[in-house]
RODO-2510 file (C-alpha; in nm, 4 decimals, decimal comma):
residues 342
     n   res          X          Y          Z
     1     x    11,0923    12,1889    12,4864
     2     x    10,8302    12,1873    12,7631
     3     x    10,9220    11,8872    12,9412
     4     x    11,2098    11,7304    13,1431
     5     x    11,3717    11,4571    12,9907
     6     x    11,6388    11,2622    13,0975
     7     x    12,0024    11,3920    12,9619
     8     x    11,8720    11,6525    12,7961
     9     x    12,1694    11,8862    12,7163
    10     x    11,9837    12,2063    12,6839
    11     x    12,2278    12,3991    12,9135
    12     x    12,5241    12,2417    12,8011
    13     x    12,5141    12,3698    12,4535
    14     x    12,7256    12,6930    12,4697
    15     x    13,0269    12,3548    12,5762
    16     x    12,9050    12,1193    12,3435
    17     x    12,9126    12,3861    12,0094
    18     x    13,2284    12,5147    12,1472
    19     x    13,3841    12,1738    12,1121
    20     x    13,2246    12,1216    11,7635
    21     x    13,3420    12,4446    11,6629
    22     x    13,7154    12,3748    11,7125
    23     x    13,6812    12,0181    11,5967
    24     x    13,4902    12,0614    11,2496
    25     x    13,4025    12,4012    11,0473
    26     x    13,0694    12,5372    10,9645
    27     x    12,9031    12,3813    10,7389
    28     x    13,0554    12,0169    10,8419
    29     x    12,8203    11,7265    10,8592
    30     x    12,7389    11,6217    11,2105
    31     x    12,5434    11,3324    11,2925
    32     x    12,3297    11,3309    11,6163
    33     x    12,2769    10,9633    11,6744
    34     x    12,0923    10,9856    11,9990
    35     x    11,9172    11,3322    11,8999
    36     x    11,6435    11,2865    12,2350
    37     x    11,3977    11,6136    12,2368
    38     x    11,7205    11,7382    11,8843
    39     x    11,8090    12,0351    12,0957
    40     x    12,1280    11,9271    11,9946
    41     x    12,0730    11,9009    11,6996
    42     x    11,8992    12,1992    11,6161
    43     x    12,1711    12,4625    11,8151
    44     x    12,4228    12,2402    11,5594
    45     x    12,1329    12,3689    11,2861
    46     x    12,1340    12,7179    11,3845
    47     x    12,5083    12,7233    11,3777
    48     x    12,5231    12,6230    11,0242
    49     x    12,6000    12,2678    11,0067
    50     x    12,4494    12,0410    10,7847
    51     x    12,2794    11,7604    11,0318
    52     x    12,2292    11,3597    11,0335
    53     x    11,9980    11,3058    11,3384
    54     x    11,8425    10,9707    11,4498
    55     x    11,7034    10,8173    11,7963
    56     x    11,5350    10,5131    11,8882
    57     x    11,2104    10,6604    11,9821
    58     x    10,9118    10,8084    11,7679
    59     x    10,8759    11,1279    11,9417
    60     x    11,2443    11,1943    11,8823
    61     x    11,1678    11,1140    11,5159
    62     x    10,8954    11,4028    11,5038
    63     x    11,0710    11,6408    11,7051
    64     x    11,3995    11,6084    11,4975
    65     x    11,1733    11,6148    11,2022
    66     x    11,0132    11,9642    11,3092
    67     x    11,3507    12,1123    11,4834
    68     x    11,5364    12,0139    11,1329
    69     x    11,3806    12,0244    10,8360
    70     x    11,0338    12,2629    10,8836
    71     x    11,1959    12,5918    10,7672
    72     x    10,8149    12,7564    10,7642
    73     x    10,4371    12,7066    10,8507
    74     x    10,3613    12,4062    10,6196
    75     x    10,0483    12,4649    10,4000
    76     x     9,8210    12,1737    10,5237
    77     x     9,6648    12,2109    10,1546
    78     x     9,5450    11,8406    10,1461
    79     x     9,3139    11,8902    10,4645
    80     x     9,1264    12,1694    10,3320
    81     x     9,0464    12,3552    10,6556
    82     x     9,3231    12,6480    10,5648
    83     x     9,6359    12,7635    10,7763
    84     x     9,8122    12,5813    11,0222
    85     x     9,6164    12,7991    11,2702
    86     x     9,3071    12,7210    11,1586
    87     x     9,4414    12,3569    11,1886
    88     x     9,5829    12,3388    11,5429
    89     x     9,2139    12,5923    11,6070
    90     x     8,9884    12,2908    11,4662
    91     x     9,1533    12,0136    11,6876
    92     x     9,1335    12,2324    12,0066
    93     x     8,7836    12,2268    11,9666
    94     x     8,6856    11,8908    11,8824
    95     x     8,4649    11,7201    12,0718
    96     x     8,5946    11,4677    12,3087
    97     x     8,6284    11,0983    12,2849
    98     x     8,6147    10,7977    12,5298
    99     x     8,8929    10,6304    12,3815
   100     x     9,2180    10,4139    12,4720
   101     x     9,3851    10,7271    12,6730
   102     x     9,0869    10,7891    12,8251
   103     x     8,9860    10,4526    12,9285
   104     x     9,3724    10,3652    13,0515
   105     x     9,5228    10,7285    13,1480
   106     x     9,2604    10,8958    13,3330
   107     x     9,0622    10,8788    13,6958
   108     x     8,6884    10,8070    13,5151
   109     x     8,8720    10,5409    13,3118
   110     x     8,8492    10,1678    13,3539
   111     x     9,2295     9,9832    13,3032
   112     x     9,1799     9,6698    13,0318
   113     x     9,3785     9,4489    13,2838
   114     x     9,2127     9,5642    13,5761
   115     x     9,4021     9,7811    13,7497
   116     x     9,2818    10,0638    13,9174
   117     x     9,2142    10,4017    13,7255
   118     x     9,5389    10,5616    13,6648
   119     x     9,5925    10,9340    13,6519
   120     x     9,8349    11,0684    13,4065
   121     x     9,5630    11,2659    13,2493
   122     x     9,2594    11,4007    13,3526
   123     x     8,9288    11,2836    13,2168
   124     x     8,8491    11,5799    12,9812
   125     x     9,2133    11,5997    12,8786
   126     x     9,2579    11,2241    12,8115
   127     x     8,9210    11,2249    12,5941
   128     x     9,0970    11,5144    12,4226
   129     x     9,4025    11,3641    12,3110
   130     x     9,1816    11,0414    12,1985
   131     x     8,9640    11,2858    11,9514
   132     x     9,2586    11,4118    11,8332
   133     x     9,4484    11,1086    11,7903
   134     x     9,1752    10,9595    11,5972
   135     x     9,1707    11,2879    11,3953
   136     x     9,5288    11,2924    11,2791
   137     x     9,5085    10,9365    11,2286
   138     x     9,1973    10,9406    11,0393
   139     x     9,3992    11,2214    10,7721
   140     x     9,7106    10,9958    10,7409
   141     x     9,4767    10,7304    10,6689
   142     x     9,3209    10,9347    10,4195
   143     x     9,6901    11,0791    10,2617
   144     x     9,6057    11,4579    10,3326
   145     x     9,9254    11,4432    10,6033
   146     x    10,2364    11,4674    10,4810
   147     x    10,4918    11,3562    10,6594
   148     x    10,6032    11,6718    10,7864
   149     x    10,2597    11,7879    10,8827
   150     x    10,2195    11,4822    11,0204
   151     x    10,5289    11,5129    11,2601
   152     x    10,4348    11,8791    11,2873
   153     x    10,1002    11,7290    11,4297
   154     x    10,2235    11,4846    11,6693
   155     x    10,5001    11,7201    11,7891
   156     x    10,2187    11,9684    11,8865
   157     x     9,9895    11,7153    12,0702
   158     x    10,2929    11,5333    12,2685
   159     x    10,3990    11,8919    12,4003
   160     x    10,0714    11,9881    12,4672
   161     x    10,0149    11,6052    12,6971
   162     x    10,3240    11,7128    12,8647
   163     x    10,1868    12,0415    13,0074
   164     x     9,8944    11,8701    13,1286
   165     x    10,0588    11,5474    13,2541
   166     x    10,0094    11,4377    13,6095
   167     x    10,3504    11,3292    13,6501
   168     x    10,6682    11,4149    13,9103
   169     x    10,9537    11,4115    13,6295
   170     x    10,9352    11,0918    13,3843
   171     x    10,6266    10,8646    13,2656
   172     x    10,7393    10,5998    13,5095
   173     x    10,4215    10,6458    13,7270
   174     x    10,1648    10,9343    13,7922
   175     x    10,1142    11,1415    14,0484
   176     x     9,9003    10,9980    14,3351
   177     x     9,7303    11,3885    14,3597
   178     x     9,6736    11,5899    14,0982
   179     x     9,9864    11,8408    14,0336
   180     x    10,0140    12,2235    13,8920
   181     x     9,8821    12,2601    13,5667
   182     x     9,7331    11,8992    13,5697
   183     x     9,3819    11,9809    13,5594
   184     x     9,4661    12,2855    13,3463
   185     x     9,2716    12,2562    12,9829
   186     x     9,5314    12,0862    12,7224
   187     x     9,5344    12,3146    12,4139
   188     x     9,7483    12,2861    12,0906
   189     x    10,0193    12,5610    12,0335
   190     x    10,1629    12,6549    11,7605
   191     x    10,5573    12,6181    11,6751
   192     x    10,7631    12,9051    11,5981
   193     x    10,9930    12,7795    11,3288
   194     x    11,3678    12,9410    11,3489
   195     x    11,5296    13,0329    11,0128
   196     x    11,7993    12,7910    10,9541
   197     x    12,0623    12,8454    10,7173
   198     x    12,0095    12,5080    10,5603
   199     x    11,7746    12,2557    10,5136
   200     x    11,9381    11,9412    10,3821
   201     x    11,9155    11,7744    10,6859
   202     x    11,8294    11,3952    10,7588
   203     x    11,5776    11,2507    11,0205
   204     x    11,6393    10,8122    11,0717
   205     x    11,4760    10,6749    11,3416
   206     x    11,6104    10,3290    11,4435
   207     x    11,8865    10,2029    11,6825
   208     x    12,1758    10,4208    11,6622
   209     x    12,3522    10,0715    11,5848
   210     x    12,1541    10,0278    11,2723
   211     x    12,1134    10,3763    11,1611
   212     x    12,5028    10,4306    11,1624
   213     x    12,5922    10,2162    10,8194
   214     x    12,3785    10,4653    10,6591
   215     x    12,5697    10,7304    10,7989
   216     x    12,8620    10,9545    10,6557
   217     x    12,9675    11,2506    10,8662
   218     x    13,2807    11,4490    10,9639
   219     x    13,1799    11,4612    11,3512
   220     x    12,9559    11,1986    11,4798
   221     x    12,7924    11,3211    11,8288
   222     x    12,7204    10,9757    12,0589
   223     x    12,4912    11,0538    12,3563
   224     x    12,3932    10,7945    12,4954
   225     x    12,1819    10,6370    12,8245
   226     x    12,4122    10,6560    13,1310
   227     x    12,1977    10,4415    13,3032
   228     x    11,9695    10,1078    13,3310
   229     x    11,6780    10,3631    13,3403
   230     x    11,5683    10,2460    12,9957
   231     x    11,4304    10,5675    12,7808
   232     x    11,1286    10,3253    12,6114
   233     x    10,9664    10,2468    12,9458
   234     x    11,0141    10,5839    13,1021
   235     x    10,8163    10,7819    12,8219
   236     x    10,6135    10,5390    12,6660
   237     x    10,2932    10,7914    12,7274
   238     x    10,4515    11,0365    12,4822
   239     x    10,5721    10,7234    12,2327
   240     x    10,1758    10,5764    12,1892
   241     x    10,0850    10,9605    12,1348
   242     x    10,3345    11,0336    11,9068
   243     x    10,2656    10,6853    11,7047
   244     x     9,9001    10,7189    11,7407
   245     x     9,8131    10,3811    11,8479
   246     x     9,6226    10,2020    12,1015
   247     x     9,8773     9,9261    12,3126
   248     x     9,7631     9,7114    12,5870
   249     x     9,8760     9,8861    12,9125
   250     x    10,0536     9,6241    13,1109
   251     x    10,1013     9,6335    13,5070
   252     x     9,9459     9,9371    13,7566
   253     x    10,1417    10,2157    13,5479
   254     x    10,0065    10,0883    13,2430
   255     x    10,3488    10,0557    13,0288
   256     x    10,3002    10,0295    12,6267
   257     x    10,5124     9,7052    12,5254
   258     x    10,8637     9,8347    12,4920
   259     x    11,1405     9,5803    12,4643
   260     x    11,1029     9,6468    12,0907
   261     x    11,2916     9,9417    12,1481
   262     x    11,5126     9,8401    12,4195
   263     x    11,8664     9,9789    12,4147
   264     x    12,1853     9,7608    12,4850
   265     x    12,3269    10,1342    12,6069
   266     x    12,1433    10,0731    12,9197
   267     x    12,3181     9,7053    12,9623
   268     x    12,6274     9,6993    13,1856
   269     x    12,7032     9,3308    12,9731
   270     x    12,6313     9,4827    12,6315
   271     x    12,7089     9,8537    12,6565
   272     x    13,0712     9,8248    12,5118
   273     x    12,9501     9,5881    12,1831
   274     x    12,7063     9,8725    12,0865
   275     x    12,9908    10,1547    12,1221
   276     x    13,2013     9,9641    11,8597
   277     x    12,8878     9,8788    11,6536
   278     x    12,8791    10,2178    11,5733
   279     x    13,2730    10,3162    11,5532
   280     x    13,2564    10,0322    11,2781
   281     x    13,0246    10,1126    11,0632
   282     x    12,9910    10,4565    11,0368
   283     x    13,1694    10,6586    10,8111
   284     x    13,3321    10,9299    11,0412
   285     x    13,6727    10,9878    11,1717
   286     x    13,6000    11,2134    11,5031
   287     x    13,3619    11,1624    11,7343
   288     x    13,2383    11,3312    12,0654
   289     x    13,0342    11,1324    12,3039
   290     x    12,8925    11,2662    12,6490
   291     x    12,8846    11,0561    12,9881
   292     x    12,8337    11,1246    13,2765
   293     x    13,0536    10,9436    13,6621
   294     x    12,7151    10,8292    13,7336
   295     x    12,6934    10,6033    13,4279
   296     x    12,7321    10,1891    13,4022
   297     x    13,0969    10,2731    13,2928
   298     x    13,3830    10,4476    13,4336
   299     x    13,6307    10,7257    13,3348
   300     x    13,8962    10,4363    13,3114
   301     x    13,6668    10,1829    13,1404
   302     x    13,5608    10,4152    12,8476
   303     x    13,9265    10,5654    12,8069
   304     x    14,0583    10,2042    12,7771
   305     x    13,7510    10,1308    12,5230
   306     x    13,7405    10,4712    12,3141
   307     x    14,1336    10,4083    12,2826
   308     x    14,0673    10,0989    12,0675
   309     x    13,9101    10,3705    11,8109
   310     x    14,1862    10,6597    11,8373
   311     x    14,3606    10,9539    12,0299
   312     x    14,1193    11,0452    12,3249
   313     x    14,0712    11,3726    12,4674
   314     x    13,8262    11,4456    12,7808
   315     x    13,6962    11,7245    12,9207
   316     x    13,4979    11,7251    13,2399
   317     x    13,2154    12,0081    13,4185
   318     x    13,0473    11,9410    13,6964
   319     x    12,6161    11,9257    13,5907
   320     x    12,3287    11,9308    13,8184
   321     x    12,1469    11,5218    13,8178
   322     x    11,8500    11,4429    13,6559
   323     x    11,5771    11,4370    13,9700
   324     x    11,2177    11,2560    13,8557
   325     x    11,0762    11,3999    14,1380
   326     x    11,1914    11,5871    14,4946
   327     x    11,3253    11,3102    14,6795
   328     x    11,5691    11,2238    14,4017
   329     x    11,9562    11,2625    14,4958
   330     x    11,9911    11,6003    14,3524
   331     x    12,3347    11,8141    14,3644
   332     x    12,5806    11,7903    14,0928
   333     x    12,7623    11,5493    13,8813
   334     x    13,0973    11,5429    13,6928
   335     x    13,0071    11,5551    13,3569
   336     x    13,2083    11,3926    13,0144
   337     x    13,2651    11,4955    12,6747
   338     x    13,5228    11,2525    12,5200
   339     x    13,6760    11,3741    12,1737
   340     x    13,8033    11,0651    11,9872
   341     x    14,0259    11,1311    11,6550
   342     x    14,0894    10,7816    11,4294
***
């Protein structure tokens, strides 16, 4: 993935497989309940297990969907223009349009409530992901998308934004001057899709509360917000891409309404409720869950509530802290992977 995102355990994974490894064979189901950018989930892929992943936010959905379960180029028969290629060729050259990214996201834009003109994107690049927005929508509208193509698509033009996006780390706020590669020309590129041994894997997107009654697994990975930093309001750029619509921008960062997908994980009150949401109604008897000591809970207080489940193993690594931008704390943190048998 081309983009920092908060937790992302991209360097962890020679640890985390490890651990999987000696607590399930391959070929074990594993479900990924918090899959983020499914790096996770796709290393568990690679490695031959058979994967359940699900997050709360769109852009998870599509990247799962595309990490998981696109073995090859898809055709794009329905659209009629020919190869993918010739696909991600045709939307790098259409013509730009003054639409809602344009008129909220960039400097030549005019904010709906007012605010001054915000700078996430520049102009040509914010007209750019409106024309090709209204494209993709315009062929789901039409049923020439599948839904693979579709979160093919999508995955494509929210990797693409985040090359081009004037931010410092997150989608909190933009950058006051324009930063490297910001004013660079946003252009499509094409996924290289890894051979993976199998394909029967499963994509849910939904709370990790809901979506775990539907699952049945023999490991069930948990990794969850640490913090209050809620995930919804700190990407919701890439979210409206990814869904494709048009949201009123609220306040002078112009935030998409997100409390529709606000997580209790980030809640001190109702952190513990959601953890034992999930231990009772999935179907799984081992799970491994990641924390960090910088998180709402403590060693103590999630050994005393994983114990309610099972036997509780930990293992700790120190990890360098997420930093949005470079006045942010830095150094390194202890690091948790808790390994709970019922």
């Amino acid at each position: 993935m081309s983009y920092r995102y908060i937790g992302n355990k991209t360097r962890l994974l020679p640890i985390l497989l490890d651990s999987f490894q000696k607590a399930v064979p391959t070929g074990a189901t594993v479900a990924d309940l918090m899959c983020g950018t499914a790096s996770v989930s796709e290393a568990l892929a690679q490695s031959g297990y058979r994967v359940i992943a699900s997050d709360l936010m769109t852009f998870s959905a599509h990247h799962a969907r595309v990490r998981l379960c696109i073995p090859e180029d898809p055709t794009f028969k329905e659209v009629g223009i020919g190869s993918y290629r010739n696909i991600l060729d045709y939307l790098n050259q259409l013509r730009p349009i003054e639409g809602h990214f344009f008129k909220e996201y960039s400097p030549d834009g005019q904010p709906g409530n007012g605010q001054k003109p915000r700078k996430y994107f520049s102009s040509p690049n914010a007209a750019h992901i409106d024309a090709i927005t209204a494209q993709l929508n315009d062929w789901v509208a039409n049923g020439v998308l599948s839904e693979p193509e579709n979160s093919l698509l999508r995955h494509d033009l929210v990797l693409a934004s985040n090359r081009v996006a004037n931010i410092a780390g997150t989608y909190g706020h933009h950058r006051s001057k324009w930063g490297n590669g910001s004013l660079s020309r946003l252009e499509l590129r094409p996924t290289i899709f890894m051979r993976k041994q199998r394909i029967d894997h499963i994509v849910y997107q939904g709370p990790a509360e809901e979506i775990a009654p539907l699952v049945k697994a023999d490991l069930c990975y948990i990794d969850p917000p640490y913090m209050k930093r809620q995930y919804a309001a700190n990407y919701h750029i890439i979210e409206t891409i990814a869904r494709g619509d048009a949201p009123e921008a609220v306040g002078v960062s112009g935030l998409r309404p997100w409390r529709d997908q606000y997580s209790d994980f980030c809640s001190k009150v109702k952190i513990r409720n959601a953890f034992r949401s999930i231990f009772d109604s999935v179907e799984c008897d081992q799970f491994m869950i990641s924390y960090s000591e910088d998180g709402l809970l403590s060693e103590e207080q999630l050994l005393d509530l994983f114990s309610e489940v099972g036997e509780v193993t930990l293992e700790k690594f120190p990890f360098m802290r997420f930093r949005s931008n470079a006045g942010g704390q830095g150094g390194t943190v202890m690091e948790y992977l808790f390994h709970i048998k019922r």
